[in-house]
Structure formats: structure tokens, C-alpha cells
N, C-alpha and C positions, 0 to 999 in steps of 0.2 A: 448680478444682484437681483433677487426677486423677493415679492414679498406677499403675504399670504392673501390678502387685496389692496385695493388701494382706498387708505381708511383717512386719509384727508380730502375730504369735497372738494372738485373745484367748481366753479363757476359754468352752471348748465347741467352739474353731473345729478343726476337720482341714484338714492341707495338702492343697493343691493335687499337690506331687508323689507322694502316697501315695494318690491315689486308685486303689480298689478296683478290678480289671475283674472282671466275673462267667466263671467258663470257661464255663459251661456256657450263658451266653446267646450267641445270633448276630443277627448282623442288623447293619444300614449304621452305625447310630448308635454302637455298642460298636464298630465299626471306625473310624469316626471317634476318639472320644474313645482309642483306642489311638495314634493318630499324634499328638493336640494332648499330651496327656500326656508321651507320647516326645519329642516337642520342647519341652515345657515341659521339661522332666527335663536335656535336652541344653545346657549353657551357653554355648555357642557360637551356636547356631539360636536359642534364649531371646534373648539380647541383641539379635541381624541383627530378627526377630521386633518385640521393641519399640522398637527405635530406629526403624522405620519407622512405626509406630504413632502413636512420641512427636512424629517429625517433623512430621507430618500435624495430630494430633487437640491437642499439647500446643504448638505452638511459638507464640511469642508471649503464648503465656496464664500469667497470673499465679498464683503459687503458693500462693496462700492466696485465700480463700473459699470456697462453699460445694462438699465431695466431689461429685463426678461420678461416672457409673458407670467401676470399674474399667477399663482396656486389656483387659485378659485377656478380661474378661465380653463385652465389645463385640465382639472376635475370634472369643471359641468361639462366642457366640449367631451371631452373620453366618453361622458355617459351619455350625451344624444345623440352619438355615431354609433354606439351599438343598442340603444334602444331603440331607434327609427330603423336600424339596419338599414345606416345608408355608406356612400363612398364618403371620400376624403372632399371631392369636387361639390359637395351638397352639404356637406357638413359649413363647408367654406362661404356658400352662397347665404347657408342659414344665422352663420355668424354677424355675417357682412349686412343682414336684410330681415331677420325677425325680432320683431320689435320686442316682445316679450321674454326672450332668451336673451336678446341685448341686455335689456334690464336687468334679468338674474346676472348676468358676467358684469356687472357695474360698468360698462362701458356709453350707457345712454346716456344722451345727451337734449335738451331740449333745447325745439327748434334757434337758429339762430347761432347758435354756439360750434365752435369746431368738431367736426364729427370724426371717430376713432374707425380705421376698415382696416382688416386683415389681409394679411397677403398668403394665398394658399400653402406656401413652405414654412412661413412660422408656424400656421396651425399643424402643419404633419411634424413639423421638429420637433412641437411642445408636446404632443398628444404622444407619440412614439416615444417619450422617457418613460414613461409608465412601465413597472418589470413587473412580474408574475407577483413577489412575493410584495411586494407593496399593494398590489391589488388586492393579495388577498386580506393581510391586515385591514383596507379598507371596509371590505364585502363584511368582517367581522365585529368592525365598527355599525356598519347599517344595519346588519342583523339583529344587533341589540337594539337601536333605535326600535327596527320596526317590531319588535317584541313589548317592546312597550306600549307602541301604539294600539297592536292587536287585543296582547291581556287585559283582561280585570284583573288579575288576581296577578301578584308575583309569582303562587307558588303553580303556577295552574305547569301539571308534569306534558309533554311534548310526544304529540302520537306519529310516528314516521314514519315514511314511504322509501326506497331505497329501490332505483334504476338506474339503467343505463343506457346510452344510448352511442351514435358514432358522430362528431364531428366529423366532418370531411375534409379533406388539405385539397388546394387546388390544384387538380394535375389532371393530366389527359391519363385514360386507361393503358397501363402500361403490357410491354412485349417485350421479350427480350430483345426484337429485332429494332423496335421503334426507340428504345432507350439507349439503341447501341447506335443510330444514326444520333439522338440527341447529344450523345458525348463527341459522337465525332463535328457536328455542325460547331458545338461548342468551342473546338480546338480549332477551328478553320473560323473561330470568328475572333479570338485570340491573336492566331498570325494575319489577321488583316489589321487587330490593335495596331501590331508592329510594321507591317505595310504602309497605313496610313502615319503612323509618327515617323519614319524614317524612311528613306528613298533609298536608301544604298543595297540595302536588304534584294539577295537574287536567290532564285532556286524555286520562286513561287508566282512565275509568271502565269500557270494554269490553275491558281487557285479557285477560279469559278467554273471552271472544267471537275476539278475534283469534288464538286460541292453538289454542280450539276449530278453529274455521274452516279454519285454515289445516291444520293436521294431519288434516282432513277432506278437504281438496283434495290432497295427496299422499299418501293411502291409496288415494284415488280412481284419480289416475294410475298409480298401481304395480300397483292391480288393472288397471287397462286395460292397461298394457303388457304382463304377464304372460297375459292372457288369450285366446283366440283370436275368431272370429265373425267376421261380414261389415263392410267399412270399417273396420279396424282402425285404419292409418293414419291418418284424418281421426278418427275416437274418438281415438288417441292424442293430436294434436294439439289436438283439441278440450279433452281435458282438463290438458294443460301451457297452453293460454293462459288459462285461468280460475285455475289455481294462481299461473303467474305476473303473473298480473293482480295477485290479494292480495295477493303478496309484494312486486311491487314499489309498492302503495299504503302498505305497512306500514314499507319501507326510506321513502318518501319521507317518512312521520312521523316515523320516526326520529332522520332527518337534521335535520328541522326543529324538532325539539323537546330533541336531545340538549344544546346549549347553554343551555337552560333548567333545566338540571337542578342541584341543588347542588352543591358542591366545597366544601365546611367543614371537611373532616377526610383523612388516607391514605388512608380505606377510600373515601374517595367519589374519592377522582383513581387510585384503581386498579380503583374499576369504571367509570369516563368512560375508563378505556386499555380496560377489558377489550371493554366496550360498541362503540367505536371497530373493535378488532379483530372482534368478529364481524359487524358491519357491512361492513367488510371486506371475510369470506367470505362472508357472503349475496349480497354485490354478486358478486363472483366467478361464485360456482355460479348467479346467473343467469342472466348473459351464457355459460355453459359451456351449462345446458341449453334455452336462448333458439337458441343457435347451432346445437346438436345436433339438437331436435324442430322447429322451427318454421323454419331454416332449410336443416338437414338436411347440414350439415358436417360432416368427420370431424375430433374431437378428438385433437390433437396428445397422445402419451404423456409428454410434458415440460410442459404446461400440467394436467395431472389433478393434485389432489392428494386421497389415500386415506384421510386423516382429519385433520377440525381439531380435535381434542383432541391425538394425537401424530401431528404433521407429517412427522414424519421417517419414518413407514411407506413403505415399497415395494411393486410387487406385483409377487410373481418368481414367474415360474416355468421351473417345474426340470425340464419332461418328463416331471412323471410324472402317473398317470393320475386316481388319486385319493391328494390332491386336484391337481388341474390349476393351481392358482395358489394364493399363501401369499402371508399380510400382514404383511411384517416388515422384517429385514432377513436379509441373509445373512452367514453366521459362517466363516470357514474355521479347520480344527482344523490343526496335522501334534503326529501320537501317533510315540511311541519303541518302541521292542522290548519292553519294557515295560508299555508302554501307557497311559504318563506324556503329557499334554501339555505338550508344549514350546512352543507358541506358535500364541495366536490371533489373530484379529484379522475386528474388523468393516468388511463391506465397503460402502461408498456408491454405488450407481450404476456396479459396475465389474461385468467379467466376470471367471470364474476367473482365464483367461490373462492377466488385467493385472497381476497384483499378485505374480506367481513371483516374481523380480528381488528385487522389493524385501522379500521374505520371506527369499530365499536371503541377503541382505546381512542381514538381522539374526540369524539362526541360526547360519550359518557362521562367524560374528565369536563365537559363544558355545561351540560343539560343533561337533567331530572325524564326520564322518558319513561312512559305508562308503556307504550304499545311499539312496536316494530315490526311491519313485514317489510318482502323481500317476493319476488318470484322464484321458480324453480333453478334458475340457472344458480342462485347464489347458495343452493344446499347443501349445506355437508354435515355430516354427524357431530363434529367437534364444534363447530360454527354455531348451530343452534342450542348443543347444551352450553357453551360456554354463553352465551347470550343472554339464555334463560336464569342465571344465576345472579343478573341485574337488573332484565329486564322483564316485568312481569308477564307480558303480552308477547311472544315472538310467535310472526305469523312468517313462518317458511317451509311451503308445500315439498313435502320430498319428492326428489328426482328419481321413477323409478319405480317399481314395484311396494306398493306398501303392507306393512304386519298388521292385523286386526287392531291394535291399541294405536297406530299410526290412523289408519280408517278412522275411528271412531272417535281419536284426537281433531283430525282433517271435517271432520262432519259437526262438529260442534256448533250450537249457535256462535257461539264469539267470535269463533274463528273463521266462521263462514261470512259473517257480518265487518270483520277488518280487511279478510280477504278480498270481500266486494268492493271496499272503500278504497284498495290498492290499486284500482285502475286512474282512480284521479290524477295518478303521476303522469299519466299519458299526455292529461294537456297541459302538464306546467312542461314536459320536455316539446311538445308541440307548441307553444308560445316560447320557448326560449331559442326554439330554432326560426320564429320569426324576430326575435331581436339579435339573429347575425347567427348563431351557432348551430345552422347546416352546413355552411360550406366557409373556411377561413380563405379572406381574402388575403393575407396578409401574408407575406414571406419570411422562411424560416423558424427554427421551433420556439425559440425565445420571445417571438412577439404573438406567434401560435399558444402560447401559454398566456399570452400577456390579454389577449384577443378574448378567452375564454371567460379569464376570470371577468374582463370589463362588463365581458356578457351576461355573467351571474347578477356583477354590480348590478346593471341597470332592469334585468328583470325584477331584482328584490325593492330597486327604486322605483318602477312602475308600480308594483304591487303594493306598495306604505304607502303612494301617493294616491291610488284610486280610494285606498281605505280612508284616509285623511278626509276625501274630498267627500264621501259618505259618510262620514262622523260632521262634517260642517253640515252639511246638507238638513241632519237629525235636528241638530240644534237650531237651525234655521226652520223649520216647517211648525212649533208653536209660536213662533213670533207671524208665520205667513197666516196662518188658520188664527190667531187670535184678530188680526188686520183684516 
């Protein structure tokens, strides 16, 4: 049972909408807790807020058993762990020991009275329900807050920036050789599952000999390939066929002995799936670097894959120098005049230029927009006339040689003057990659999406909260100057 907060006082508790802000502190976290506050405060944005929450976290679930943690608490925590970009371990301590974040989660208590502490696994079980597509409904909830806050005017039309940049997935630089030991240490950490739950289990009395070994034989190789001297080539060869000599004596054991193994319980049929799959990819990465060193073929870039722990890595690169290639995916932003995001989205295997279209159909159906650039990677000839037929302003440099009327379009004051204003995107992507979205710490794609969006959340919630606190400030300085 959970519930959206806890809206009966008890004894010692302070509300949530009276929490304190310090004037004279600064920094991200007091701008944040200025915009959750301001829309806890706001009954309108409140309600939009937890009915999406309720949607998600409460639908189906029965109203009686044991409390869960708060909505509220689940909300604010997600967003100070990726606005401070910090771990789970700090987020935990910050729960447990900031006074003024305690007080936004209704949790404080004054002196004397029982005091509420976290235990680090409720916070990571509450904070991990969070899915992408709840996120984002969120982010589009704040987005209208903070549109409110920024206009004067309802009608005032929305001038946009549209980049993109690379999230990075956590992984070491992949080889075919070093991904082909990862799947195999995997499968030798699998039969020791089995080793250590059951005694009777034989055939694997050298399993640290094979573990030894083999991570012997591609340390071996990697210094050979990296290394210079005479005969390199046949040394490189020489030492991929005795690596894969091992590995594939050690696949054929496996193969041959995995149906021997128990299945008495869950945990033993989802290490016979897990075992299965990295058997898999050691067969894989093989026949990839069988093919590569010893037959000496060139590897299709649709046949690599950059890591078997998260699959769904890419390796993009972006042109630039350092670093020359990024492990991730790629994220595209478009920022407002403002320097709200309006809308992201992750991209798979596409190039800028593909996904204009189908950006412009979800924006335009939401917001009135005067102006649009774009840099050159997103130009294509269909892209910017269809563009032009909504929006009055599209600033997208052509890719490529340009016609006199292109020229003299490209030279325009207007278009040189929106042009110049398109580098602003640089530092809302350079600030969103201090609030967590350089490198996802988080495992697998699902929370990898989930990670992203929280990160949009809380830069859009920095950014309403700073302005908030500049809109107090205005109204405060004729009452200071008249004193």
C-alpha cells in the first residue's frame, strides 16, 4: 500500500509545504528543492504529478498491507540523484542527514520525537520502479510548469535548438579477444554457481587452472598485438591460435557436460539460461576473431557487438578528436529560449538526418515555434522544406557544397543571427552531462532509458528552480531598498 504522502500529522512531523529554503545557501540542490516544493505547493501540478505516479507505481495494487515508501519520497529521491550526479551510497547518506531534503520528503521530525532513517535497499528498490515512459509523462508535466514560470505571455511562439550528443554505457573498450575471454570467465563463474551449491558435481576439479590459463593466453595476445618487433604478424597469429585452441577445448567441455548439471530449483534454470547465453557469445567471439587473425577478413560493422553485459552499446563517432569514438548511444536534445528541454529521444542506429520528421511531428502537434535550427549533420532537402511549411525560421546549414541562392540564403542577417544563437546548446548538453548523463552508471537498457529521462527531469528542475529563486529575489529588492 502506498500513498501519495503522508497527509495526516503526527506528532513532531513538519509539512512538506513549509519547508524552509535557506537564502543565503546556493548551489543545484536548494534549486532543485525550490521547484519540487513550488510544485508540491501548486494544486494543480500536485495532482498531474501524482496521478502519474499513482498510475504507474499504484495501479492494480491492493490498499491494505504492508506501507511502502511514500510517492513523494520516490519522486524527490530520483531527482537529487541525478541532479547532484551522485551514487546510490550518497544519495542514502543525504536522506538519512539533510535537513532540508528531509523536510521536502515529510519525513522531519523535531527534536525529541522518533526519528524516520532509511535503509540503503529501500531507497534503491523505490527509486529503480521508475520506467522510461513514466518518466517521460513526468518531464512533460514539468515542462508545462516551468513554461509558465518563464512566459509572460501565453502566446509567446518557442525558438529551438536541436543537438545531439553521446551518452556513454559503462564498459571497458571492447576487442574481440577481451569480449571473448569476458564470455568465457562468465561461463566458468556459472559452473562454480554449481560447484559451490552442490558437492557431487565432478569433471571440474581444474577449474582454476582453466580460468588461470586461459586469461594467461589473452594477456599474451593483447601484448603481442600492441607490441612492435620483427614477425609480428605470424607472433600475432601464433598467439591467437594457442588462445583459441584453449577456448575452444573449454566450449567443447562445456557443451558436453552442461546437461549434466542440476535443475532442482529457479536459481539453477536461470543459471543453465545464463550459462547457455554466454556460451553463446564465446562461440560468437571466436569464429569473429578465428576469422579476423587467422583468416585475416574484414569484420562487418553489423556483425561486432561492444559489449555482452549491455548489448545495446554502440560505437559512434562524432568527429571529434578527443575522444575519437564513444560507447553508448546517442541522445538528441531541442532546448527552448529558455533553455527548457522540450524533447529528447534516444537514437538506435540512425543518423541525425533521420529522425528530423518524426521529431518535428511530435513537437509541433505540442508548441507554436517561430524559429528552428539544427547543425549540418541534420540536413537533408526533404527535412528542411517540409519544415519550412510550419515553421517560419528553419536554420539548417547545408551539408556540402552550396548553389548561389543557398549562399545568399546562408548569409542572411537572420539566419546568421539564429545561427550564432545555436551554439547555446552546447552548454545545456555540457550541464546535463554534469547532472549524470556522460556516462550511465546503471545496468541494462531499461533503466539506461529510465536514467536518461530522470536526467532531463532534473536538469528542467534545476533550471525552474534557479529562475523561481530570481523571480523571489526581484520582488524582494524594493522592499530591501525601501528598508
Amino acid at each position: 500500500m502506498r500513498k501519495r504522502f503522508e497527509q495526516q500529522l503526527i506528532l513532531g512531523q513538519k509539512p512538506i509545504g513549509q519547508t524552509p529554503i535557506p537564502k543565503k545557501e546556493k548551489g543545484t540542490l536548494i534549486e532543485l528543492i525550490v521547484a519540487l516544493k513550488t510544485i508540491f505547493n501548486n494544486p494543480g501540478y500536485n495532482d498531474k504529478v501524482f496521478s502519474v505516479l499513482e498510475n504507474y507505481l499504484s495501479k492494480n495494487k491492493l490498499q491494505t498491507g504492508r506501507k511502502g515508501m511514500d510517492l513523494w519520497m520516490i519522486f524527490v529521491l530520483s531527482q537529487v540523484r541525478l541532479c547532484l550526479n551522485i551514487s546510490y551510497e550518497t544519495l542514502h547518506d543525504l536522506a538519512n542527514n539533510h535537513y532540508t531534503l528531509r523536510y521536502l520528503m515529510g519525513v522531519e521530525r523535531e527534536f525529541g520525537y522518533e526519528r524516520q532513517e532509511f535503509e540503503y535497499q529501500n531507497i534503491y528498490d523505490n527509486v529503480t520502479l521508475l520506467d522510461d515512459q513514466t518518466v517521460q509523462e513526468l518531464n512533460t508535466i514539468i515542462l508545462e510548469f516551468g513554461h509558465e514560470v518563464f512566459k509572460k505571455k501565453e502566446t509567446v511562439a518557442l525558438h529551438l535548438k536541436t543537438d545531439s550528443f553521446v551518452v556513454e554505457s559503462n564498459v571497458h573498450f571492447p576487442t574481440d579477444y577481451n569480449l571473448l575471454w569476458d564470455s568465457i570467465r562468465k561461463c566458468l563463474d556459472t559452473i562454480t554457481f554449481f560447484l559451490e551449491k552442490y558437492e557431487n558435481i565432478e569433471g571440474w576439479r581444474k577449474i582454476a587452472n582453466w580460468r588461470h590459463d586461459i586469461k594467461g593466453l589473452m594477456r599474451e595476445f593483447g601484448k603481442t598485438n600492441s607490441s612492435g618487433g620483427k614477425n609480428k604478424d605470424k607472433r600475432i597469429q601464433e598467439a591467437a591460435t594457442k588462445y583459441l585452441t584453449k577456448t575452444k577445448t573449454l566450449l567443447a567441455k562445456l557443451i558436453k557436460e552442461a546437461s549434466n548439471l542440476p535443475m532442482n530449483d529457479i536459481g539453477d534454470v536461470a543459471a543453465h539460461y545464463t550459462l547457455e547465453q554466454f556460451m553463446s557469445l564465446a562461440q560468437k567471439h571466436i569464429d569473429l576473431l578465428e576469422r579476423r587473425v587467422i583468416k585475416g577478413e574484414t569484420i562487418p560493422h553489423s556483425e561486432k557487438i561492444f559489449s555482452i553485459f549491455e548489448p545495446y552499446t554502440e560505437m559512434i563517432k562524432k568527429g571529434k578528436l578527443h575522444p575519437n569514438v564513444e560507447l553508448g548511444k546517442k541522445l538528441t536534445i531541442t532546448t527552448d529560449q529558455y533553455d527548457l528541454i522540450v524533447d529528447y529521444r534516444i537514437m538506435t542506429d540512425e543518423q541525425d538526418r533521420d529522425i528530423v520528421l518524426e521529431l518535428a511531428d511530435n513537437v509541433l502537434a505540442n508548441y507554436k515555434v517561430k524559429s528552428w535550427s539544427f547543425d549540418k549533420g541534420y540536413w537533408n532537402k526533404d527535412n528542411k522544406a517540409i519544415l519550412q511549411l510550419e515553421v517560419p525560421n528553419v536554420i539548417m546549414p547545408k551539408l556540402g557544397r552550396r548553389n548561389e541562392q543557398e549562399i545568399e540564403e546562408e548569409h542572411a542577417p537572420a539566419f546568421k543571427r539564429l545561427k550564432n544563437k545555436h551554439s547555446a546548446i552546447e552548454s545545456n548538453i555540457n550541464e546535463l552531462e554534469h547532472r549524470g548523463l556522460d556516462i550511465c552508471p546503471d545496468k541494462g537498457y531499461h533503466h539506461f532509458t529510465r536514467y536518461i529521462g530522470l536526467g532531463v527531469c532534473a536538469y528542467n528542475l534545476k533550471k525552474i528552480g534557479k529562475a523561481l529563486i530570481a523571480q523571489q529575489k526581484e520582488k524582494e529588492r524594493p522592499l530591501q531598498q525601501a528598508a
